[in-house]
C-alpha positions as CSV (number, residue, x, y, z in Angstrom):
1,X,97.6,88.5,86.6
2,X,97.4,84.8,88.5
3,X,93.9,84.1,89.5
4,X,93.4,84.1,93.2
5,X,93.8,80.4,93.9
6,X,97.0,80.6,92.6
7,X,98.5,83.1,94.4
8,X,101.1,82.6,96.5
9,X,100.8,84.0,100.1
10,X,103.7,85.8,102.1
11,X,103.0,85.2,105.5
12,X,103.5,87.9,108.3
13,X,105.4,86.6,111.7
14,X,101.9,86.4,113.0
15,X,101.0,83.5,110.3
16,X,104.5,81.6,110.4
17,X,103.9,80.9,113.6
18,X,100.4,79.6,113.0
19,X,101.9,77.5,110.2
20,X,104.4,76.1,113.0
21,X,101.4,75.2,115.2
22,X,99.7,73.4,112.6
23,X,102.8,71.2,112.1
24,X,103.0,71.0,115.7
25,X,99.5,69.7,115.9
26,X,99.4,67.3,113.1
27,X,102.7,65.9,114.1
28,X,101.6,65.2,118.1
29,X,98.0,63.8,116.4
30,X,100.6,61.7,114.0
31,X,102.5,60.4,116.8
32,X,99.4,59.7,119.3
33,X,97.8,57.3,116.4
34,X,101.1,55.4,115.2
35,X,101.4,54.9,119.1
36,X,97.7,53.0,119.1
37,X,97.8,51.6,115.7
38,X,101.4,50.8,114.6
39,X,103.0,52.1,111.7
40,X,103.2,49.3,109.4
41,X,99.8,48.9,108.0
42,X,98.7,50.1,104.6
43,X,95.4,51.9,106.4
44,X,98.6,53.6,108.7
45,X,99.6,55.0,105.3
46,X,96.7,56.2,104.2
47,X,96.5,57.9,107.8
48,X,99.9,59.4,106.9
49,X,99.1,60.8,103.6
50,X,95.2,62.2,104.5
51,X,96.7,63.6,107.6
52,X,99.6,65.4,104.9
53,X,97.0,66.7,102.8
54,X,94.8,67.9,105.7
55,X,97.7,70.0,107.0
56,X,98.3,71.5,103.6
57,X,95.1,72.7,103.4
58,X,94.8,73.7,107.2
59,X,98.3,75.8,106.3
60,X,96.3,77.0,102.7
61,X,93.1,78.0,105.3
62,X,95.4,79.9,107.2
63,X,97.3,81.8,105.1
64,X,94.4,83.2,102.4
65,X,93.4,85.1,105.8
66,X,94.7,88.5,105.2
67,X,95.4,88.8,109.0
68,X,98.1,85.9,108.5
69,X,99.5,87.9,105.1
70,X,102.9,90.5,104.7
71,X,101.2,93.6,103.6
């Protein structure tokens, strides 16, 4: 049996859309800071790919909640 932290999670329609308002959120908080800081910059990237990572594990914090899970 897969240990917990690799589990994959089904999620109910309850927890799609919470993954769809994560994207939502990170992608408005994207736009807003490319809008003050330009996109060009290597900090811009880093920006980019710490705000990918954060929404992976916002979507991860979501979906380990039973509440968000298929039964």
């Amino acid at each position: 049996m897969a240990r917990s932290e690799f589990t994959m999670h089904l999620l109910n329609p309850e927890g799609i859309a919470k993954a769809r308002l994560i994207a939502e959120v990170m992608t408005d908080t994207l736009n807003r800071l490319e809008e003050l800081c330009g996109t060009s910059s290597r900090e811009m990237a880093i920006v980019r790919t710490k705000m990918e990572e954060a929404a992976f594990f916002a979507k991860k914090a979501m979906a380990v909640n039973p509440n968000n899970q298929e039964s």
